[in-house]
C-alpha positions in Angstrom: -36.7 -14.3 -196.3 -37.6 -17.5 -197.8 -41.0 -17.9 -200.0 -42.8 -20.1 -197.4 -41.9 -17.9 -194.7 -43.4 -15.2 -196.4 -46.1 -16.3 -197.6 -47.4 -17.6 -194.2 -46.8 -14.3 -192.8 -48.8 -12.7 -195.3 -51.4 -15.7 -194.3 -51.0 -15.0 -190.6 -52.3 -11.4 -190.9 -56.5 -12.0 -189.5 -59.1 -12.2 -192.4 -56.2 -12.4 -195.1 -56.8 -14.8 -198.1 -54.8 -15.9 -201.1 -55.5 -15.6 -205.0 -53.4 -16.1 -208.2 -55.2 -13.5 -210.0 -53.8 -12.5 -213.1 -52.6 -15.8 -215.3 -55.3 -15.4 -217.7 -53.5 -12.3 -218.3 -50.3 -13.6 -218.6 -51.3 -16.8 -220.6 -49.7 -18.6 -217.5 -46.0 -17.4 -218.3 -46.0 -16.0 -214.7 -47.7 -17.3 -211.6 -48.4 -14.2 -209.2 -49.5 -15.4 -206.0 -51.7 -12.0 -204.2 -52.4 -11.7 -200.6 -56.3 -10.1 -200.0 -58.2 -8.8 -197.5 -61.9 -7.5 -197.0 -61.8 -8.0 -201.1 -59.0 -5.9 -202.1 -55.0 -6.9 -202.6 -52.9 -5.5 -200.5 -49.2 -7.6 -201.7 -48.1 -9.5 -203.8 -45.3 -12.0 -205.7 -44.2 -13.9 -208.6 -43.6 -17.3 -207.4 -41.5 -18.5 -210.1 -39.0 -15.7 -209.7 -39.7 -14.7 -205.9 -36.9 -11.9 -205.8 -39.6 -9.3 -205.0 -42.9 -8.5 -204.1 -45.3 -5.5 -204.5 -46.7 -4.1 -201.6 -49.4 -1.3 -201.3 -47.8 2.1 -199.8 -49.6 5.4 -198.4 -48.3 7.9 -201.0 -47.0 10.1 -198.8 -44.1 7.3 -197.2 -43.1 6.6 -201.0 -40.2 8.9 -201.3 -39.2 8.8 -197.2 -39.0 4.5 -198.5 -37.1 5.2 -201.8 -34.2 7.4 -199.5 -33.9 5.0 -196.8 -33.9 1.5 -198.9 -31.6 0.5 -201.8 -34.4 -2.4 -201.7 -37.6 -0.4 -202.6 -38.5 0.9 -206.0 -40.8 1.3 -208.7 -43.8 -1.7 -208.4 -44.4 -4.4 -211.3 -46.8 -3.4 -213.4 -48.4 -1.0 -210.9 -49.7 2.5 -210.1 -46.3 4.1 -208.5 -48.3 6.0 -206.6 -49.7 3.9 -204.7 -47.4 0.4 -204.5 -43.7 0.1 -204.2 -41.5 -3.1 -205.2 -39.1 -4.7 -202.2 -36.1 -6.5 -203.2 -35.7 -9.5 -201.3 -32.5 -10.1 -200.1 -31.5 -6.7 -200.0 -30.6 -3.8 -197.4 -34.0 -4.1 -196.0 -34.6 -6.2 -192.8 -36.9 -8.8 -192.8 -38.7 -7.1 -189.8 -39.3 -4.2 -191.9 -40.1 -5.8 -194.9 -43.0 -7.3 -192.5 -44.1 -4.1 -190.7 -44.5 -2.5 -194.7 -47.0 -5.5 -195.6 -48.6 -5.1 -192.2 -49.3 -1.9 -193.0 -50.0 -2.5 -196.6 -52.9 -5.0 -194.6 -53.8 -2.4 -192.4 -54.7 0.7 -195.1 -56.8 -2.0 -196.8 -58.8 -2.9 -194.0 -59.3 0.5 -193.0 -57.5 1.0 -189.9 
């Protein structure tokens, strides 16, 4: 999946919004673009090396994702608890790299 692509899926998702959050942390040596809803992030990438993306994960599907997909691992900088990292490009369909960040969306609304 392409970085436009994406990103407007991300976009598509009702009430979602986009943020580059963390480059005063950084000091601008990496431009992470983060996908939001009802306040909170629910995914996000670096687009200057978009390879992979982080995506919020019930705790319980973790290990069940880790087993199934050479593509999913340990998140960037994140709680591995609760967030996973996604290879792009990788073993894992682009419709089921879209159903995780739909349900990424969906535990941060509060479905």
């Amino acid at each position: 999946m392409d970085i436009e692509s994406f990103r407007n899926y991300c976009l598509s998702l009702p009430g979602s919004s986009e943020k580059m959050p963390f480059e005063k942390f950084f000091r601008g040596k990496h431009s992470f673009l983060a996908f939001y809803v009802n306040g909170h992030m629910f995914c996000f990438f670096d687009i200057d090396k978009f390879d992979r993306c982080n995506i919020r994960c019930s705790p319980d599907r973790i290990v069940q994702l880790e087993s199934t997909y050479e593509a999913v691992g340990r998140p960037y900088n994140l709680s591995p608890e609760h967030w996973i990292g996604v290879t792009f490009d990788s073993d894992m369909p682009d419709d089921d790299l879209k159903r995780l960040v739909r349900q990424s969306y969906e535990m941060v609304l509060g479905k």
